[in-house]
C-alpha positions as CSV (number, residue, x, y, z in Angstrom):
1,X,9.4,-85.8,-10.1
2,X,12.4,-83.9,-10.8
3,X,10.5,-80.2,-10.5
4,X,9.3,-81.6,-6.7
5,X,12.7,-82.0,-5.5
6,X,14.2,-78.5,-6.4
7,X,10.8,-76.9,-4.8
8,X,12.0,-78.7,-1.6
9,X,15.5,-77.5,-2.0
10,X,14.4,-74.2,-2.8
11,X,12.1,-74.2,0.3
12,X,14.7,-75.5,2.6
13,X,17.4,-72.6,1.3
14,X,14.7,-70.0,2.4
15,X,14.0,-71.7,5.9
16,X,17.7,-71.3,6.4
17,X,18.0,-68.1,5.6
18,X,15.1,-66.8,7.2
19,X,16.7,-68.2,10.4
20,X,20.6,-66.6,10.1
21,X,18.8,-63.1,10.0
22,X,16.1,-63.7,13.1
23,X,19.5,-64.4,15.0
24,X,21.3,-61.6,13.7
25,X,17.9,-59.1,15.0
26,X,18.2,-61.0,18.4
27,X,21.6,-60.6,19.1
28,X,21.9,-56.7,18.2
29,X,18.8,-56.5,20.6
30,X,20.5,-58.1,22.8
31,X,24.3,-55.8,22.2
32,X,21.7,-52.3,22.7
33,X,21.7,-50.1,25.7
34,X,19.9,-47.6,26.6
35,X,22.1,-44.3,27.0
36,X,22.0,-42.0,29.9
37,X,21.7,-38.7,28.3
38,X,20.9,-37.5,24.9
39,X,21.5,-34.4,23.5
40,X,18.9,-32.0,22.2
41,X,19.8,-31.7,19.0
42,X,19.0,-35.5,18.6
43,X,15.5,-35.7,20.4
44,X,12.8,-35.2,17.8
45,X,10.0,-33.6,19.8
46,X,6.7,-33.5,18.4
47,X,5.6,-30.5,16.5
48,X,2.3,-28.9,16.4
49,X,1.4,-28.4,13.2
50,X,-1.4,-25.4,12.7
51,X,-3.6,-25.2,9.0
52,X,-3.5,-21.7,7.6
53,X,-6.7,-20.5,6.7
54,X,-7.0,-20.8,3.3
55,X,-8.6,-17.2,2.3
56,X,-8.2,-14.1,4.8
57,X,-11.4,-12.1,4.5
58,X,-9.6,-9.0,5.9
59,X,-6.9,-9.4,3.0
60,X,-9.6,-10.0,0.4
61,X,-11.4,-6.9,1.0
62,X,-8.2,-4.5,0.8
63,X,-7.4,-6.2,-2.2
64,X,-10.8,-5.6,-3.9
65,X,-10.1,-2.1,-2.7
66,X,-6.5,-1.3,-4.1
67,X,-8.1,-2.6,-7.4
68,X,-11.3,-0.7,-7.7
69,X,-8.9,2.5,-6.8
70,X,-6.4,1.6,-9.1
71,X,-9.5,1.2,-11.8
72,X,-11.2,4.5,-10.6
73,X,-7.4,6.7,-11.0
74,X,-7.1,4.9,-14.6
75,X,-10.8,5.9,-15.8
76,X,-9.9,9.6,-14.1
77,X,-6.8,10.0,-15.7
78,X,-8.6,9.0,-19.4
79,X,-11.3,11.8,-18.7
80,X,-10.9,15.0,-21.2
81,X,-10.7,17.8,-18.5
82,X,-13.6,20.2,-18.4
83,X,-13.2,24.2,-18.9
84,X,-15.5,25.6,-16.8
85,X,-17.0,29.1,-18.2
86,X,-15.5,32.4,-16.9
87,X,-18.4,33.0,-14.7
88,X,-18.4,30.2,-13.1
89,X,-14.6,30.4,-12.1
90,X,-14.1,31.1,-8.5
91,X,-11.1,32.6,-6.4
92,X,-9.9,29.1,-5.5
93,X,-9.5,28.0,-8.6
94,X,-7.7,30.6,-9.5
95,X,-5.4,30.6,-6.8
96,X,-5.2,26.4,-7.1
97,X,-4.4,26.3,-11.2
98,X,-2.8,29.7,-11.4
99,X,-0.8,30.5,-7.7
100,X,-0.1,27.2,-6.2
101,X,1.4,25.5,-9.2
102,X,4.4,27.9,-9.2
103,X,4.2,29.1,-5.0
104,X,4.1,25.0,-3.6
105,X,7.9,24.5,-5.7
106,X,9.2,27.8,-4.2
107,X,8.5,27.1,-0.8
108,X,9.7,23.5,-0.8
109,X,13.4,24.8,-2.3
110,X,13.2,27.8,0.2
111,X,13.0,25.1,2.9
112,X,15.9,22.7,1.9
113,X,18.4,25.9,1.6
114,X,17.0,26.9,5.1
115,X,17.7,23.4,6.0
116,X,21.4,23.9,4.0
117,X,22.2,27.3,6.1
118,X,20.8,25.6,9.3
119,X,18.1,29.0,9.3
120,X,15.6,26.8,11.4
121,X,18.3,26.4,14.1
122,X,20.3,30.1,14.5
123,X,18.1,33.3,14.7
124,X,21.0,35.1,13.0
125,X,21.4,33.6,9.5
126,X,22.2,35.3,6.2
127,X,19.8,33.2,4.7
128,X,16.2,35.1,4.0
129,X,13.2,33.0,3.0
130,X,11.5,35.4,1.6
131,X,14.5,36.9,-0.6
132,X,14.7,33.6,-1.8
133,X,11.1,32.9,-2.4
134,X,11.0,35.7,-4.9
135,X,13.6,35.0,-6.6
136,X,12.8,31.8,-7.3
137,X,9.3,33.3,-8.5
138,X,10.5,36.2,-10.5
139,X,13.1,33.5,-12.5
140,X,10.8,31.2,-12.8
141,X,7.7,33.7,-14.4
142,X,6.2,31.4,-17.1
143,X,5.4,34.8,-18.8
144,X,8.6,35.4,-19.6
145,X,11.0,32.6,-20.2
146,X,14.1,34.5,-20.8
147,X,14.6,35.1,-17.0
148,X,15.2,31.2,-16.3
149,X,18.3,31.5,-18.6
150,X,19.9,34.2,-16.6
151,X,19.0,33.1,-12.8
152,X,19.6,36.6,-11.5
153,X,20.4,36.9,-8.0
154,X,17.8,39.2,-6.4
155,X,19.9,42.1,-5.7
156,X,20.9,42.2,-9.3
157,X,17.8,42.4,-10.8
158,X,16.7,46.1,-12.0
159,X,13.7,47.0,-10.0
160,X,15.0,45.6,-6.6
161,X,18.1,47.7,-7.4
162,X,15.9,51.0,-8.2
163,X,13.3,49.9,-5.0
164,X,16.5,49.7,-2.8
165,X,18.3,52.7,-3.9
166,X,15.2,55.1,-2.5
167,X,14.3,52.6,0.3
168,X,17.7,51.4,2.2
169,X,17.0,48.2,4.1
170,X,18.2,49.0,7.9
171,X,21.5,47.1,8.6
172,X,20.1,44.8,11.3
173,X,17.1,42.7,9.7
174,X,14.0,42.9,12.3
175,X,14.8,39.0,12.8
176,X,17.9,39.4,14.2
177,X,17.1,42.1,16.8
178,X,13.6,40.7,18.1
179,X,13.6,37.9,20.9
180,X,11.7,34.9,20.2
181,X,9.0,35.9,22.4
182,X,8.4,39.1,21.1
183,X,8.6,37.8,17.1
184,X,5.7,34.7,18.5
185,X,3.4,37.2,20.1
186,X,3.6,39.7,17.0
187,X,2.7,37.0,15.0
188,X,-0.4,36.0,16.5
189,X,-1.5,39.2,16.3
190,X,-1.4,39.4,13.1
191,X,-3.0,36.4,12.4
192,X,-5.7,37.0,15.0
193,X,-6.3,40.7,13.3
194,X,-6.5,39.2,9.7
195,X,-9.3,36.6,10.9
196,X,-11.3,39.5,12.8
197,X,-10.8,41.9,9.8
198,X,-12.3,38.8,7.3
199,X,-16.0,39.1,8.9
200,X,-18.5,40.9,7.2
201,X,-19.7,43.0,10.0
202,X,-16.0,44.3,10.1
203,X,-15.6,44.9,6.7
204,X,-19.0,46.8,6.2
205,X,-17.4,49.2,9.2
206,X,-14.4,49.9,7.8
207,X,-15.8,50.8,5.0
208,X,-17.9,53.2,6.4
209,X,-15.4,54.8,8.3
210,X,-13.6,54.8,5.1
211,X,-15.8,56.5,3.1
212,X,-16.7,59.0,6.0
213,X,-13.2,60.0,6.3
214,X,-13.0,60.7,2.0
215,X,-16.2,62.6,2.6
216,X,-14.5,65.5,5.0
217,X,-11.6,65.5,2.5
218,X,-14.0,66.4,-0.9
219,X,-15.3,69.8,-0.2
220,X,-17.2,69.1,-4.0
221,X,-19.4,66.3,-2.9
222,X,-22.3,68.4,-0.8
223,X,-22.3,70.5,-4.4
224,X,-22.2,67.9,-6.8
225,X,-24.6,65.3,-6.6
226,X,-23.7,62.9,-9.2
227,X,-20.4,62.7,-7.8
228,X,-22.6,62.1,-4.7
229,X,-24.6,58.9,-6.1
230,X,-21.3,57.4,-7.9
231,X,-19.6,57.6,-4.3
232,X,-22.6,56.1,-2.3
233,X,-22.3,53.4,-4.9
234,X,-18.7,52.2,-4.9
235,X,-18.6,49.1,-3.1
236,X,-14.6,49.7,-2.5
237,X,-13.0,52.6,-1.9
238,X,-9.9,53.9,-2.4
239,X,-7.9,57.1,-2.2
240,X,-7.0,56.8,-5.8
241,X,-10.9,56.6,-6.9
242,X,-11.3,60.1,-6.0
């Protein structure tokens, strides 16, 4: 009997309670208004939220792309290089392992002191490309190492000062007395005449006319007939042949 009397107490605390805090809700209900205005940092507007595609094909396949490269530059780079036999070297290999490999390096420190002496802007520069360019070559001759060492300038080195001492370079360089115009037009003749010379139907006619012209100067070769036969068969001809 005594345990169903504190249930009832207990129950009757709880209705009590339960009623205090219904009032309370009511009257802050009640108390609430409504602003006017609010301000938009305190609205929450909805956001759309969009799902990202979980795997981009497009990104997947340049992926699979760097990788296979990446493998194919690794298995190259592995691979023992092959020699090929003298007679199966051609002129472009020649020129790309033997003329490139030192010419490229010139060239590109020829530019940046152009760039340095502004060359590229001002028709009259003491700068000269191609002064420089051999220079650079004749220091840098992997035949003969010594030359790095000493880094002459060009007109200190022996054979430019024994070249220049019978052959005087002209005061005014030919760049600094030609208009723009004049130095464009030369120029594409130049390169015009070296692609026309470069066919074979040229070639075979200078040659002819080359030979013909060697043939009035050698009274000997209606008399002598092997000289005859070993000048009909000389592919190239030259003045110091014969």
């Amino acid at each position: 009997m005594a345990g169903k009397g504190t249930d009832r107490k207990a129950k009757s605390k709880d209705s009590k309670g339960g009623t205090a805090s219904s009032d309370a809700a009511e009257a802050a209900l009640s108390a609430f208004v409504l602003p006017n205005s609010l301000p938009c940092s305190e609205v929450e507007f909805p956001v759309i939220l969009k799902k990202s595609a979980r795997a981009n094909w497009k990104e997947i396949v340049e992926e699979s792309t760097q990788w296979q490269q990446t493998v194919e530059d690794y298995a190259e780079s592995k691979k023992e290089p092959t020699v090929k036999p003298p007679f199966l070297k051609t002129e472009c290999d020649y020129i790309q392992n033997e003329v490139l490999v030192h010419l490229i390096p010139a060239l590109v420190e020829t530019l940046n002191k152009a760039k340095t002496w502004e060359a590229l802007e001002r028709q009259k520069c003491f700068f000269n490309g191609i002064d420089h360019i051999v220079q650079v070559l004749w220091n840098n001759n992997p035949r003969y190492p010594g030359r790095k060492e000493s880094n002459l300038h060009l007109f200190n080195m022996p054979w430019v000062r024994d070249y220049l001492r019978d052959n005087p370079r002209p005061y005014y360089p030919k760049s600094w007395l030609w208009p723009e115009e004049y130095a464009a037009t030369l120029i594409q003749k130049t390169v015009r005449q070296y692609f026309v010379q470069k066919q074979e139907e040229v070639q075979e006619m200078r040659e002819f006319w080359r030979k013909l012209a060697l043939e009035r100067n050698i009274p000997e070769m209606e008399m002598n007939p092997f000289l005859a036969k070993k000048f009909a068969s000389s592919m190239h001809v030259s003045n110091h042949n014969f």
